[in-house]
C-alpha atoms as a printed R data frame, in Angstrom:
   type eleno elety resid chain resno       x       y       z
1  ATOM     1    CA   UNK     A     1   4.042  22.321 -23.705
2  ATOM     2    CA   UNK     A     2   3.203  21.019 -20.214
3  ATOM     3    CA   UNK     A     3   1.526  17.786 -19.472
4  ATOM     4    CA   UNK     A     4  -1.549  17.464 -17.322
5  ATOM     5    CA   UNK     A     5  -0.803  16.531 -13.929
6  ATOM     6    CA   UNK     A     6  -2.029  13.003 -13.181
7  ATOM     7    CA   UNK     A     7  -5.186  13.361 -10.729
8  ATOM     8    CA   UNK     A     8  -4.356  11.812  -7.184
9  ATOM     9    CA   UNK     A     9  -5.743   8.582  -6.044
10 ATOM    10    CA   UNK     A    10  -5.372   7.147  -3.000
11 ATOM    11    CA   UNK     A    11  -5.633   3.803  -2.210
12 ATOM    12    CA   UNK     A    12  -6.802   3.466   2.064
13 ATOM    13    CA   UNK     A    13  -5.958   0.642   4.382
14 ATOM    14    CA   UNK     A    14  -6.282   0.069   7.551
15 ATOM    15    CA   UNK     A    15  -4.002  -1.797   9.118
16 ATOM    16    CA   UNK     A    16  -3.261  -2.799  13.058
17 ATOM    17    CA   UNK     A    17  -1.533  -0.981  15.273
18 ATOM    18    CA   UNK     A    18   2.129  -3.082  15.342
19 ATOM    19    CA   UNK     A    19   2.207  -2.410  11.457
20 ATOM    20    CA   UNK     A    20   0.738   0.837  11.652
21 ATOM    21    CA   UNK     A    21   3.723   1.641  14.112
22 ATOM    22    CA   UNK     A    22   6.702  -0.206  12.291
23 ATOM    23    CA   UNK     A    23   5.606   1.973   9.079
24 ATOM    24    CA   UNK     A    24   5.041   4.944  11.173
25 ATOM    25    CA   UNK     A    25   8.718   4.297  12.513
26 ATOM    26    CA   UNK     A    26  10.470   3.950   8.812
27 ATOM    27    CA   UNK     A    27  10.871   0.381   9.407
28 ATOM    28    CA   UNK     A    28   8.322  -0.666   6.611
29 ATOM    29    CA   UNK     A    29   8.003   0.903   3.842
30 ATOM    30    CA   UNK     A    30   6.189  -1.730   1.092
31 ATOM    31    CA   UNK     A    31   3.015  -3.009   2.179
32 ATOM    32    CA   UNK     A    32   1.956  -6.840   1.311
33 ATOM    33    CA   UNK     A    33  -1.372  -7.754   0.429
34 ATOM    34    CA   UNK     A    34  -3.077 -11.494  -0.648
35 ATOM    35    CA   UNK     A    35  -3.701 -12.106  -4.319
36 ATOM    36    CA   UNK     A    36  -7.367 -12.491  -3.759
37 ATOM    37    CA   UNK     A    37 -10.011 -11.544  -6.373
38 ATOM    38    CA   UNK     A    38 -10.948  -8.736  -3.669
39 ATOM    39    CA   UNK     A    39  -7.384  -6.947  -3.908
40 ATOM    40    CA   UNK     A    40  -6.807  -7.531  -7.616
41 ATOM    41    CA   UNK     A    41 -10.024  -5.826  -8.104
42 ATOM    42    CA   UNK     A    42  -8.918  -2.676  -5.098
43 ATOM    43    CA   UNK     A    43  -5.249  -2.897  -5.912
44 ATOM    44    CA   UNK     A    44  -3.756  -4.722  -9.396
45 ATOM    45    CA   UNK     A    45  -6.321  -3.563 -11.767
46 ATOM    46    CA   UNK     A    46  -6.129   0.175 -10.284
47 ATOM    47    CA   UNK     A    47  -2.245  -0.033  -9.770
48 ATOM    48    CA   UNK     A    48  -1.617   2.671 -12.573
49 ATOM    49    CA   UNK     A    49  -4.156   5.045 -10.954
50 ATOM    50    CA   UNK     A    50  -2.524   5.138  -7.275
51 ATOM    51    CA   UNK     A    51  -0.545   8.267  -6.406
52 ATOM    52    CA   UNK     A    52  -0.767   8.090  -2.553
53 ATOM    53    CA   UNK     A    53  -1.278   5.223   0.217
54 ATOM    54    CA   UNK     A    54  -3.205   6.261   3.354
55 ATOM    55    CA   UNK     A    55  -3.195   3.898   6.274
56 ATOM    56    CA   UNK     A    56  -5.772   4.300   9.322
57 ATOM    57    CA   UNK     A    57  -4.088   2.659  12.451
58 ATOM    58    CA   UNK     A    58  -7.814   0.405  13.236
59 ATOM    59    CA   UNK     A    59 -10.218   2.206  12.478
60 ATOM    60    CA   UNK     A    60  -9.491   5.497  14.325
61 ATOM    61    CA   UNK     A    61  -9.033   8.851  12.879
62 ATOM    62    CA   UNK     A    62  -5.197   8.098  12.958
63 ATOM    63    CA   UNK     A    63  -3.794   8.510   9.485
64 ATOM    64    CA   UNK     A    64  -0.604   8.700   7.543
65 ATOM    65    CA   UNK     A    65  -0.356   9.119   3.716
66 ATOM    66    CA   UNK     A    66   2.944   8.328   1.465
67 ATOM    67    CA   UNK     A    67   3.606   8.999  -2.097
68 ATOM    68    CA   UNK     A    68   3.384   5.187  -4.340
69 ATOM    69    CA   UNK     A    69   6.541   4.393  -5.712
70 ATOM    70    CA   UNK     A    70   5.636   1.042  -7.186
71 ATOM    71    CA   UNK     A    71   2.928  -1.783  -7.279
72 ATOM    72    CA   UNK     A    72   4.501  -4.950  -8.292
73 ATOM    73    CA   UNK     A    73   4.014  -8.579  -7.092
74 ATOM    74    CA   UNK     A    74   6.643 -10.700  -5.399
75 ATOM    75    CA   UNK     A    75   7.670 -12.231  -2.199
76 ATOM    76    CA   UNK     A    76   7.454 -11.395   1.318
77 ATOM    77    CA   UNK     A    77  10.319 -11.004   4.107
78 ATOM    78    CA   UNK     A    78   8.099 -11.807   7.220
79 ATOM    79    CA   UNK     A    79   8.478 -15.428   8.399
80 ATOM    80    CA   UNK     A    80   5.625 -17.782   7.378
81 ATOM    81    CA   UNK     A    81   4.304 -15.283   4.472
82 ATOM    82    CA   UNK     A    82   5.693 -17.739   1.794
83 ATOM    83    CA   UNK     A    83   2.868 -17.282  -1.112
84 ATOM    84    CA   UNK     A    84   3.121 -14.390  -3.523
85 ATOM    85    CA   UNK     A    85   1.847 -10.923  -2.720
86 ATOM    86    CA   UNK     A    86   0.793  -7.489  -4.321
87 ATOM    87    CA   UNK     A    87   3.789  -5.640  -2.852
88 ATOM    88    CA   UNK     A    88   2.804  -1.602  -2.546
89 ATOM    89    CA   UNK     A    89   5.866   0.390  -2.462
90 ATOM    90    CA   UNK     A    90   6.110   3.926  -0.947
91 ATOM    91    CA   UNK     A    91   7.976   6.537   0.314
């Protein structure tokens, strides 16, 4: 017997253009985002909903969308982001 397939979501950001370009190069591939009651509500208490990520670079009709791996919190790499984050993972 064969499952339903899981309907696609897509969670949309829009990011700047120097991280729209290091994801757009392969050199980021989890995106970071403040535990704030705004992204809890958009992010953590959707995470098991999310299929896809689709970033706008600004707000132009510039677009690329990846597959969700994960949605976890944790730490960030970048210098000065010491606080926790919701960490998006995709591929």
């Amino acid at each position: 017997m064969n499952t339903p397939a899981k309907p696609k979501k897509t969670l949309r950001l829009t990011l700047s253009y120097h991280w729209y370009q290091m994801i757009q190069s392969g050199e980021k591939r989890v995106e970071y985002r403040e535990i704030t009651p705004r992204w809890t509500k958009l992010i953590w208490d959707k995470r098991d909903q999310y299929t896809h990520i689709c970033f706008s670079r600004g707000y132009s009709k510039t677009t690329m969308t990846f597959e969700v791996t994960a949605i976890d919190v944790g730490t960030c790499p970048i210098p000065g982001w010491d606080n926790r984050y919701f960490r998006i993972f995709f591929q």
